[in-house]
C-alpha positions in Angstrom: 27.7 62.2 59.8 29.3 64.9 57.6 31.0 64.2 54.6 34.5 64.7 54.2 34.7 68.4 51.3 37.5 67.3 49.4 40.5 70.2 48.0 39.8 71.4 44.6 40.7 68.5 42.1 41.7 65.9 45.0 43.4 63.2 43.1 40.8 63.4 40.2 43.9 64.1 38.0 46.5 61.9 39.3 48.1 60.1 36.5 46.0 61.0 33.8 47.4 62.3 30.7 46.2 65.3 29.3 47.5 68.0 26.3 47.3 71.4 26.8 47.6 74.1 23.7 48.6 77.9 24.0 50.6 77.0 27.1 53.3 79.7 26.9 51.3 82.4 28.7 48.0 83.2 30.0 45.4 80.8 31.3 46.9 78.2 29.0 50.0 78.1 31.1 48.0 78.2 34.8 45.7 75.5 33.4 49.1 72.9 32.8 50.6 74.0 35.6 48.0 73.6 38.2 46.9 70.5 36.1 51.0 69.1 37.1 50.4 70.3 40.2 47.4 67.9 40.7 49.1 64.8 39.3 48.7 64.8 36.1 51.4 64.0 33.3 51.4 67.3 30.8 52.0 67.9 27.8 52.2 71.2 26.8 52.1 72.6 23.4 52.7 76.4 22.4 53.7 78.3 19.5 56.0 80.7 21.0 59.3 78.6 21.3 60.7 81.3 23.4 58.7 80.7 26.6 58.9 77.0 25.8 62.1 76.0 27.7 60.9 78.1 30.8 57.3 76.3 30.5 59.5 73.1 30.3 61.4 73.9 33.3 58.8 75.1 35.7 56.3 72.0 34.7 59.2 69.2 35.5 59.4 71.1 38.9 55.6 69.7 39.3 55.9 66.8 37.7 59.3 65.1 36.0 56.7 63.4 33.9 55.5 66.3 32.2 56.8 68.4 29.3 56.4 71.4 27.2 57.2 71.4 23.1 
């Protein structure tokens, strides 16, 4: 019998909670937003309060849970 490959991350991340820094730009901001994309609630934290609405906005599109500051 073959075992069932599960998609990257399956529900390994659903509802757990997890901080990400330097989440503005760059791999910081494609780790929390695939990470919200997998179920987990995000918080986000960058230093550059001008792309921290916009990382706000398109993290509550993935989950309402999860917010940037």
């Amino acid at each position: 019998m073959k075992k069932k490959r599960r998609s990257a991350g399956g529900d390994r991340y659903q509802g757990k909670v997890v901080v990400v820094s330097g989440a503005s730009s760059g791999l910081g901001r494609r780790v929390a937003l695939d990470l919200a994309e997998a179920g987990a609630v995000v918080t986000a934290v960058a230093r550059r309060g001008d792309l921290v609405a916009e990382m706000d906005r398109d993290l509550k599109m993935r989950s309402e849970e999860s917010a940037a500051v």
